[in-house]
C-alpha positions as CSV (number, residue, x, y, z in Angstrom):
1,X,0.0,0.0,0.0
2,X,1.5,3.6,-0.8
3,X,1.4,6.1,1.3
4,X,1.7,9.6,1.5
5,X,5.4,10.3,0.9
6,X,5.3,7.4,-2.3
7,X,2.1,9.4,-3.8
8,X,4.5,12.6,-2.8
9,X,7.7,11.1,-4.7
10,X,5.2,10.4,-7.5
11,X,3.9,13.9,-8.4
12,X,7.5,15.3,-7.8
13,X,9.1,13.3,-10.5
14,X,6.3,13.7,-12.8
15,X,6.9,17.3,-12.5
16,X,10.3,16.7,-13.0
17,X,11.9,13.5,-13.8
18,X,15.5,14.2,-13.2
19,X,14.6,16.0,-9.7
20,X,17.5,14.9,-7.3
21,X,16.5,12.8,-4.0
22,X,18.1,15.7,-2.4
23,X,15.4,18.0,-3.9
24,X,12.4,15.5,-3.3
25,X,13.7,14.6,0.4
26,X,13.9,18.3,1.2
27,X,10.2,19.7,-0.7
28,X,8.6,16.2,1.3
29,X,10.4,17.0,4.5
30,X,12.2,13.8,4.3
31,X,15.8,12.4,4.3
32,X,17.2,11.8,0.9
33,X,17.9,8.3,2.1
34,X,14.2,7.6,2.5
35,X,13.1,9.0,-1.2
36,X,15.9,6.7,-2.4
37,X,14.6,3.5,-0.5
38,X,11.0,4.5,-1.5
39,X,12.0,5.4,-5.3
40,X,13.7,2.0,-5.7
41,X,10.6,0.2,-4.1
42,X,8.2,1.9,-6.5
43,X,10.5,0.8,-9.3
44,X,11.1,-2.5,-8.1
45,X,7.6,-2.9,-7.2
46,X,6.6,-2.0,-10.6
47,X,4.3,0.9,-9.4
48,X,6.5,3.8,-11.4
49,X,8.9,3.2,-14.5
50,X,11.1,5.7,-14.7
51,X,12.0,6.4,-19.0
52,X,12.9,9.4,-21.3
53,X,10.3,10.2,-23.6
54,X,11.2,12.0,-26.7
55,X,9.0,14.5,-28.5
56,X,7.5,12.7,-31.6
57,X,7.8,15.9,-34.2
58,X,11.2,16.9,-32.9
59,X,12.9,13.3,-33.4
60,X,11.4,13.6,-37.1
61,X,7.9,11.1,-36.4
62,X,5.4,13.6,-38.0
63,X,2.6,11.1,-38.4
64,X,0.7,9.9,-35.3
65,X,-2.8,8.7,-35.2
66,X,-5.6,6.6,-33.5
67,X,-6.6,3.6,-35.0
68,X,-9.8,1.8,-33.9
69,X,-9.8,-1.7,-34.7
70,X,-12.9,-4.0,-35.0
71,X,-11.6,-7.4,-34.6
72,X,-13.0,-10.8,-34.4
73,X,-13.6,-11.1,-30.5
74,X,-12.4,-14.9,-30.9
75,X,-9.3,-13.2,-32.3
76,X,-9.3,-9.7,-30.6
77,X,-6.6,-10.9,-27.5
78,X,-3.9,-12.5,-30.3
79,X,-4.2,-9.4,-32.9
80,X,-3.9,-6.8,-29.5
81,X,-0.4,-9.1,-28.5
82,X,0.5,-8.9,-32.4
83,X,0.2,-5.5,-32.6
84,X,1.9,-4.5,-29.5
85,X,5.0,-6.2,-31.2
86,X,5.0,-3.5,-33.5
87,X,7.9,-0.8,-33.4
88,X,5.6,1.5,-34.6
89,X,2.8,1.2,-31.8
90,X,2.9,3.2,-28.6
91,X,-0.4,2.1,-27.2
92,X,-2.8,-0.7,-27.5
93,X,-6.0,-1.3,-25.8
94,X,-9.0,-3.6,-25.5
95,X,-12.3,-1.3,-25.5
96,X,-15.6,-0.9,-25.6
97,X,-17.5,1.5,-27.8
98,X,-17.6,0.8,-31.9
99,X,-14.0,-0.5,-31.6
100,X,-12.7,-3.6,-29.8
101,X,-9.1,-2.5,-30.3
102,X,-7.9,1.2,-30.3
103,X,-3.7,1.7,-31.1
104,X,-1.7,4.7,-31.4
105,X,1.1,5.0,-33.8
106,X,3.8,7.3,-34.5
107,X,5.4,7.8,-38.0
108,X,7.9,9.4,-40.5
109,X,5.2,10.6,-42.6
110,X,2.1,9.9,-43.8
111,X,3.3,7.5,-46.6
112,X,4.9,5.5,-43.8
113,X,1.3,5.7,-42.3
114,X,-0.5,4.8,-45.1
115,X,1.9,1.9,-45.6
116,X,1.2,0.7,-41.9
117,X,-2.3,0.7,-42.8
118,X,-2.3,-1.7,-45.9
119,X,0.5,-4.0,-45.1
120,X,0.5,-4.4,-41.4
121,X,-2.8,-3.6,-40.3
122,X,-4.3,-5.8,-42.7
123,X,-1.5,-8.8,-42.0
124,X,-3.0,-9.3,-38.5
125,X,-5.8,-12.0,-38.3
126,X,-9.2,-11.3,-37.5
127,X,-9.5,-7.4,-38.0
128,X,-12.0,-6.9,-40.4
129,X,-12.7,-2.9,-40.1
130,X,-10.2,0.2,-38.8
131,X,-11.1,3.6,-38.6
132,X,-8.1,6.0,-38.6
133,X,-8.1,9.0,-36.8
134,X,-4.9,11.2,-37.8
135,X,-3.6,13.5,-35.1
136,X,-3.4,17.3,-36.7
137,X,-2.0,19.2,-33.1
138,X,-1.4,18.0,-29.7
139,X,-2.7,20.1,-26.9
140,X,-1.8,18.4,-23.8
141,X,0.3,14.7,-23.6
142,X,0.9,13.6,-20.3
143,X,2.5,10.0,-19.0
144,X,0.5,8.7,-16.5
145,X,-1.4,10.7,-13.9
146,X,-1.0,12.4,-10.5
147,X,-2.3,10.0,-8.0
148,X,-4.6,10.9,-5.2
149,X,-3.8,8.8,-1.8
150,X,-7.8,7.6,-0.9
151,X,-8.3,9.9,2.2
152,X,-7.5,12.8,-0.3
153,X,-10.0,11.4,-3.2
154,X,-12.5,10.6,-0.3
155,X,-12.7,13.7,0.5
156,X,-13.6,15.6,-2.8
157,X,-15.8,12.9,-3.6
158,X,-17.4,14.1,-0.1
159,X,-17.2,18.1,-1.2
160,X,-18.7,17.1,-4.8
161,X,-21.3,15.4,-2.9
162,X,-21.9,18.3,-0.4
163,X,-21.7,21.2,-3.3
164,X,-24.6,19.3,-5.1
């Protein structure tokens, strides 16, 4: 179970990822040794992966979009695993809604993309529609989210409730 100083260590490095233990220990009111301890836990625990992630346009990928797959639903667990294989896939998810499967790739350009669409898209078994949604600007992309220890979500859950 985390606690308040591992939901603390949390939002610091997602605010900063290259923050020292030093800084965390001393904005937490904490030893460094204890963020260190904690940090490696959370890693080691598999809560927090810690990773550099580049800006798609800047590193020269200037083609990302959505795709929503409609698969066969015998098939729909095999063609999510194939298609997490691929270099070109960031995200893959099972969902519900008109789509069973919804990926997001990154590309050169959009010849690459349209190339991803005919030859590996419609390689994997048991997709028979997709529905591509290309990705004009990017207003906000965040990795992961800033998590709330439960006496702290309990408790705006309560004011929601109260302000109603």
């Amino acid at each position: 179970m985390l606690d308040t100083v591992d939901y603390g260590i949390i939002k610091l490095l997602q605010e900063d990822g290259r923050m020292s233990y030093a800084d965390v220990a001393r904005q937490l009111s904490t030893s460094e040794s204890t963020v260190r301890r904690r940090l490696g836990r959370l890693v080691k625990g598999g809560y927090i992966k810690i990773t550099a992630v580049p800006e798609p346009r800047k590193v020269g990928m200037n083609a990302m979009a959505f795709i929503g797959l409609q698969v066969d639903l015998s098939m729909a667990l095999t063609a999510a695993q194939e298609l997490a294989q691929k270099p070109e896939v960031q995200y893959v998810a099972a969902c519900t809604g008109p789509f069973d499967i919804m990926i997001l790739v990154t590309l050169v350009s959009l010849e690459d993309l349209s190339l991803f669409l005919n030859k590996e898209i419609a390689s994997v078994r048991g997709v028979r529609k997709s529905e591509t949604f290309v990705i004009l600007e990017i207003h906000k992309r965040t990795f992961g989210f800033l998590p709330r220890p439960e006496k702290e979500a309990k408790r705006r859950r309560a004011r929601a409730r109260a302000a109603k």
